[in-house]
TORVEXDREN-97455 format. One line per 4 residues: number of its first residue (from 1); their letters; for each residue x, y, z of C-alpha. Coordinates in steps of 0.05 Angstrom, whole numbers. Last residue first. Layout:
residues N
NUM) a) X Y Z | ...
end
This chain:
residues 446
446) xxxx) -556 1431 -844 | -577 1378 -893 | -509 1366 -915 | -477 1364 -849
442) xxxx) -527 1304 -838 | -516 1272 -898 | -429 1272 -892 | -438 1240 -821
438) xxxx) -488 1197 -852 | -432 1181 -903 | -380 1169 -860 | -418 1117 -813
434) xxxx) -431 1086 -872 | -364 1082 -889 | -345 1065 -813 | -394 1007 -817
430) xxxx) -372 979 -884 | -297 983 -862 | -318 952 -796 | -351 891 -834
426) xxxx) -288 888 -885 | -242 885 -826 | -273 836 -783 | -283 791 -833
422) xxxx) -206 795 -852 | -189 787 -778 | -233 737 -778 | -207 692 -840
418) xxxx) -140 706 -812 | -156 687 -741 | -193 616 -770 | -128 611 -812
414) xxxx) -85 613 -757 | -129 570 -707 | -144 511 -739 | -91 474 -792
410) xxxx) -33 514 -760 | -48 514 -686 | -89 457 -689 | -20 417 -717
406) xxxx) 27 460 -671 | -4 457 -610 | 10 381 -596 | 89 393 -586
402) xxxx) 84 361 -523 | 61 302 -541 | -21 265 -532 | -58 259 -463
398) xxxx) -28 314 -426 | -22 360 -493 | -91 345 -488 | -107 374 -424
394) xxxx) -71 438 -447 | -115 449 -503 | -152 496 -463 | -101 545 -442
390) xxxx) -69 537 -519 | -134 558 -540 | -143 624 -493 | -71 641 -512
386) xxxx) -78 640 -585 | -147 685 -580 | -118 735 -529 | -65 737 -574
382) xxxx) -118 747 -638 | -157 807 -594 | -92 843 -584 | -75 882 -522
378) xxxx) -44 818 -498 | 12 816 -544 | 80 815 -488 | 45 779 -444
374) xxxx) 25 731 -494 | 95 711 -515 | 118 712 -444 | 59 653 -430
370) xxxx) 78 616 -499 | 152 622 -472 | 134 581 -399 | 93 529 -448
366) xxxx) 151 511 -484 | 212 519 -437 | 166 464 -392 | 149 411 -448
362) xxxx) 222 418 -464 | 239 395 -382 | 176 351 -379 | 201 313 -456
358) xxxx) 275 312 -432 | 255 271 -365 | 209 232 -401 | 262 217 -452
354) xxxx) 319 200 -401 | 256 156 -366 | 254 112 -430 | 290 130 -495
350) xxxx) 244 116 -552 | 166 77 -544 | 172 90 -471 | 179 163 -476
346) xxxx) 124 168 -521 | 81 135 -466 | 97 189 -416 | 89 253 -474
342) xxxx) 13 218 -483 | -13 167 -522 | -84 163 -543 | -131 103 -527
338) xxxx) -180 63 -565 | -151 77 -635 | -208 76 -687 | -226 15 -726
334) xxxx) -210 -36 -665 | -188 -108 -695 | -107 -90 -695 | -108 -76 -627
330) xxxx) -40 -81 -597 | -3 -72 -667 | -46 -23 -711 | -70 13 -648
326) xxxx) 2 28 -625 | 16 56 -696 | -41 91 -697 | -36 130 -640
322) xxxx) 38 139 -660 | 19 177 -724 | 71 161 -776 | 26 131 -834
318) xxxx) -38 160 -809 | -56 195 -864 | -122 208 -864 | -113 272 -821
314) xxxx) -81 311 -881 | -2 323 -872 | 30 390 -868 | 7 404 -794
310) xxxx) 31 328 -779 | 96 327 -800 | 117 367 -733 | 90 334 -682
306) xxxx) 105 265 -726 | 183 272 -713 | 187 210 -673 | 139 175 -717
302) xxxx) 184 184 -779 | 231 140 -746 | 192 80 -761 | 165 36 -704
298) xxxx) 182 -40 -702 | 141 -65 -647 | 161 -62 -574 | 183 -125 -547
294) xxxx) 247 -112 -505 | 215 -138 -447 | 229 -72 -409 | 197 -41 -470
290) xxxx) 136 -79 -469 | 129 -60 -397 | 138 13 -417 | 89 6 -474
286) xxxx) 35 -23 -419 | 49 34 -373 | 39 91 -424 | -15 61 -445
282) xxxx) -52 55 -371 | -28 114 -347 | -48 170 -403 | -122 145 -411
278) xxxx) -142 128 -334 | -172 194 -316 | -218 185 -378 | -249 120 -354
274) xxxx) -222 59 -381 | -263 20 -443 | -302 -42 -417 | -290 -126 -408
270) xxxx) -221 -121 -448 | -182 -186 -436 | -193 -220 -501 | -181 -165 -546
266) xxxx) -194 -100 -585 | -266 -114 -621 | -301 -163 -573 | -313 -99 -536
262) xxxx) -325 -55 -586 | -399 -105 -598 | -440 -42 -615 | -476 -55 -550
258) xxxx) -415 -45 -508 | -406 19 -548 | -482 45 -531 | -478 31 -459
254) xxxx) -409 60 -451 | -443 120 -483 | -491 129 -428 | -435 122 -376
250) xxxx) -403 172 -401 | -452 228 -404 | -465 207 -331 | -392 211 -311
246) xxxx) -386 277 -354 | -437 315 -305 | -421 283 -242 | -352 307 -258
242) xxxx) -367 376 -285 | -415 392 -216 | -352 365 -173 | -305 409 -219
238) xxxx) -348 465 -206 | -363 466 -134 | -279 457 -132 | -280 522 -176
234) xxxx) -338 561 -136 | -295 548 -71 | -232 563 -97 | -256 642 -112
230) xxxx) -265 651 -189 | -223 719 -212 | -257 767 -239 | -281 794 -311
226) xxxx) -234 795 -356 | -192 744 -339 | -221 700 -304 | -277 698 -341
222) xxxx) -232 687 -403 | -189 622 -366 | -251 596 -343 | -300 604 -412
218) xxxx) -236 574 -444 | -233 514 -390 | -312 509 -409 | -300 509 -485
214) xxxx) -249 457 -483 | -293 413 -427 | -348 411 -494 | -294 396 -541
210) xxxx) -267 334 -499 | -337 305 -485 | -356 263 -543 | -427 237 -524
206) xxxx) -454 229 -592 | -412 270 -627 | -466 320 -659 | -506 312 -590
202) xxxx) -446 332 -547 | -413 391 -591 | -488 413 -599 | -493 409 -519
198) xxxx) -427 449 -514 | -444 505 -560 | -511 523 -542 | -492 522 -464
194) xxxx) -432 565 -484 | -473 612 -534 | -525 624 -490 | -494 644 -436
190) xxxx) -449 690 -478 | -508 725 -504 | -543 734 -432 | -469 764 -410
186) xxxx) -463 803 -471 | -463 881 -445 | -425 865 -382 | -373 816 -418
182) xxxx) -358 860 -478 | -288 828 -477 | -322 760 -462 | -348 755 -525
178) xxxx) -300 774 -573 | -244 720 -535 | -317 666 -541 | -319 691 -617
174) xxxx) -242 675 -628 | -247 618 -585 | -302 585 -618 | -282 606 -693
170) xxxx) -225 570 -683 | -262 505 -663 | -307 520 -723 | -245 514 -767
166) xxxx) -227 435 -745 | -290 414 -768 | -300 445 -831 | -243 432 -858
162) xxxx) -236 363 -845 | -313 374 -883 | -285 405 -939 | -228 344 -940
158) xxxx) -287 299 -942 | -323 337 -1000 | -263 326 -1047 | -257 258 -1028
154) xxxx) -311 234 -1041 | -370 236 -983 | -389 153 -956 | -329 156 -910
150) xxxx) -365 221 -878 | -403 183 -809 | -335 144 -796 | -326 169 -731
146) xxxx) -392 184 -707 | -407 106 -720 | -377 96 -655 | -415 140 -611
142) xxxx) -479 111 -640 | -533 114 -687 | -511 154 -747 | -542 171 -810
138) xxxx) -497 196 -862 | -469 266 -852 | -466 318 -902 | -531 350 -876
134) xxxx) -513 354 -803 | -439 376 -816 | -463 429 -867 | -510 459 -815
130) xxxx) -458 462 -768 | -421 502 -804 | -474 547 -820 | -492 560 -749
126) xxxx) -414 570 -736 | -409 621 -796 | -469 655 -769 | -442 661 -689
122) xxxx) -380 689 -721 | -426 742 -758 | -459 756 -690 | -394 774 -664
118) xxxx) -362 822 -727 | -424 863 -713 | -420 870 -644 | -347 902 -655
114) xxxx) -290 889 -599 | -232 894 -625 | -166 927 -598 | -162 885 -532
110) xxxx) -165 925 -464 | -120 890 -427 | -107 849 -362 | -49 836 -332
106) xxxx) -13 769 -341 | 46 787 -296 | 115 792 -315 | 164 746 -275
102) xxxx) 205 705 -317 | 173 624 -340 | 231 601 -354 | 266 570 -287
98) xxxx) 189 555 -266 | 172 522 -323 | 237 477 -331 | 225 456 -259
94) xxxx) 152 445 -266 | 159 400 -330 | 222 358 -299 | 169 348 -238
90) xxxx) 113 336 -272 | 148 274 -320 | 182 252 -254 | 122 251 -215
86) xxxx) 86 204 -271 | 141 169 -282 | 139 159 -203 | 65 127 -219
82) xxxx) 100 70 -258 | 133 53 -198 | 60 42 -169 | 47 -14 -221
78) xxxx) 111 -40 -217 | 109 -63 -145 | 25 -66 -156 | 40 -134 -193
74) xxxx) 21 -142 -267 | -26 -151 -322 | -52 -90 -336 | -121 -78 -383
70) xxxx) -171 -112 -344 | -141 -95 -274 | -146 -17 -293 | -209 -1 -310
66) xxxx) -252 -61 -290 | -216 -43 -213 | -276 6 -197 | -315 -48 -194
62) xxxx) -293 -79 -123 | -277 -157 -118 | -198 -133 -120 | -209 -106 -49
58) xxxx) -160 -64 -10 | -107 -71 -69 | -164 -48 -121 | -178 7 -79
54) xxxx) -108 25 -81 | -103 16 -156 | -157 60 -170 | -131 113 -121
50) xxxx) -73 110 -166 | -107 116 -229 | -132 180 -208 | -77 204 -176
46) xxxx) -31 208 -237 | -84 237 -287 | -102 290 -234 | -31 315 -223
42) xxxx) -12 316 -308 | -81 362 -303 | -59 408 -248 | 12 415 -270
38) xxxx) -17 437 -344 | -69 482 -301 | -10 513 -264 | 36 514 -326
34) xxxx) -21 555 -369 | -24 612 -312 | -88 648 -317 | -115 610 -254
30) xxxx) -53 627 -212 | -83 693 -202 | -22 747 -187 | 20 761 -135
26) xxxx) 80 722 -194 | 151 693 -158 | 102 689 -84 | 44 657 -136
22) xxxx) 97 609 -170 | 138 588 -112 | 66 574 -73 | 38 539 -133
18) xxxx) 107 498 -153 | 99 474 -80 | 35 452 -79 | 39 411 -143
14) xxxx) 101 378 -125 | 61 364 -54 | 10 329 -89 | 66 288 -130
10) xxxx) 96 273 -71 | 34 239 -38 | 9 205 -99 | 77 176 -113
6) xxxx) 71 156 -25 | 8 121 -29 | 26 72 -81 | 76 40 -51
2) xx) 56 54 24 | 0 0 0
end
């Protein structure tokens, strides 16, 4: 037992220690700060398994050991050493962090657009896109079949739809980063949007909750911002309210994969997917005990490099992508990878714990210069915008590499600030023209 407690233990106190160094370096609101939430998240995914795993010591007759016991084969000695690649993997980030991070505040600005008009055309564009999703789809009747709902489109029309798809998730932050700069003039708006936004996100996906918990940590990070900051008591109320809230979602998609015979799909032990809190420890774990076996599969070197052939590659190609890769050779029957590997499972696929070590410490420099890079922009509504969505992507970065960013970045978020800024401009050029010319009308008739 004391071997699993004490990884949780430390890597608690890692997490309250890099807050207290951070706030007494910062006096600011640690909720702004992208390596607090990154900490927070690679915290939660270590001591959620781990509680697992000590209920499941304490009695293995209990149900809340289907998530882990199904999938790993092996004795809690390695089980909880895994969990100290866990604390090592946050505690090489939060030192890197910290030693880069500088001392400049996020302080808030007034951001240098802010017209109605250019809001309710973003709203339009995501109406429309969403329209086009709905009517290009073929009929689907499960989480599962959302997937592969466009393979019956050419190929012409599925690349628009790629399109499609990853643009309205720019258009979300850059209308949510509008939105909340108008805050006490839009606050029924913005309500309505968010709700709108994340229960279309969950009925269009059929229970898909990773875009919906996106919008909300962007709703948290610009609330926060430029409104007020949340007290700890209305977060925690929050995260309980989120978690009841997911769980349920969860469970009734469970229900509908388990009928759509996924089970019987990946392999002989699987009795149920894992929960989401046990996604980045239990492949990371079984690819490090395949590596101390020496029996990983052949990998191409590609792969390691696939962060950054990814934003020039289209999403069917899947050549060089590591999720694939594991799928492809630990379950070769499942038609969409069951799990997604994180910077800690990477490491096991190339050069074990002095990778992790490397990955935290880059992973660190990383995020610590996308903070002074925002800090240094934050009077402009597009910096705002890039900082909002690399605050809200930060759980996946947990759950996929460290260089994650750059492929939504690119394919996502630049042109979707482009397209904007060029909406923006032609709508405010047509508003200040007519502006102009009643000016002009009104002089005239005087």
């Amino acid at each position: 037992m004391a071997n699993l407690i004490l990884p949780l233990i430390s890597s608690i106190l890692l997490l309250v220690l890099f807050t207290f160094l951070l706030w007494r370096r910062l006096k600011q609101n640690l909720f702004l700060e992208l390596g607090f939430l990154y900490l927070s998240f690679i915290v939660i995914y270590t001591i959620a398994p781990g509680i697992g795993l000590i209920f499941i010591e304490l009695n293995p007759s209990l149900n809340v050991g289907m998530m882990i016991t199904n999938y790993l084969d092996s004795n809690i000695v390695d089980l909880s050493f895994h969990l100290w690649r866990h604390f090592l993997f946050g505690f090489s980030f939060s030192l890197s962090y910290y030693l880069f991070r500088g001392s400049s505040q996020i302080v808030v600005s007034k951001i240098d657009q802010r017209e109605t008009l250019s809001i309710y055309l973003l709203i339009s564009i995501i109406i429309f896109s969403f329209l086009l999703l709905f009517l290009l789809s073929a009929p689907v009747d499960g989480y599962l079949e959302n997937y592969t709902r466009y393979e019956h489109l050419p190929n012409y029309l599925r690349i628009f739809v790629s399109l499609i798809i990853r643009f309205k998730a720019g258009f979300y932050t850059i209308l949510l980063t509008l939105l909340f700069a108008q805050y006490r003039s839009k606050k029924t708006l913005i309500l309505f949007v968010v709700l709108t936004l994340c229960a279309l996100e969950i009925l269009y996906s059929y229970g898909s909750r990773i875009y919906s918990f996106v919008i909300l940590l962007q709703v948290f990070f610009l609330y926060s911002y430029f409104v007020k900051a949340l007290s700890i008591k209305r977060v925690l109320i929050s995260i309980v309210f989120l978690l009841t809230l997911f769980s349920v979602i969860e469970i009734v998609r469970l229900q509908d994969v388990k009928s759509t015979g996924l089970k019987s799909s990946l392999d002989d032990k699987t009795i149920g997917l894992p929960t989401e809190l046990g996604a980045v420890f239990i492949p990371s774990f079984l690819l490090y005990q395949e590596r101390e076996q020496n029996t990983l599969p052949k990998r191409d070197w590609q792969m390691f490099f696939y962060d950054f052939i990814s934003p020039f590659t289209r999403n069917s190609d899947t050549k060089w992508n590591p999720m694939w890769w594991y799928a492809n050779n630990y379950y070769p029957k499942s038609e969409v990878p069951p799990f997604t590997l994180g910077p800690i499972a990477e490491s096991a696929i190339w050069g074990g714990e002095f990778d992790l070590i490397l990955r935290g410490f880059l992973n660190g420099v990383f995020f610590a210069t996308i903070v002074k890079w925002f800090i240094r922009r934050r009077q402009k509504f597009w910096a705002v915008s890039v900082y909002v969505y690399c605050f809200s992507f930060a759980v996946i970065t947990v759950k996929y590499s460290i260089f994650f960013y750059l492929t939504p970045f690119l394919k996502e978020l630049l042109p979707t600030i482009l397209i904007a800024k060029l909406l923006i401009f032609i709508v405010l050029a047509i508003f200040n023209g007519n502006s102009k010319l009643n000016s002009k009308s009104i002089r005239t008739i005087n």
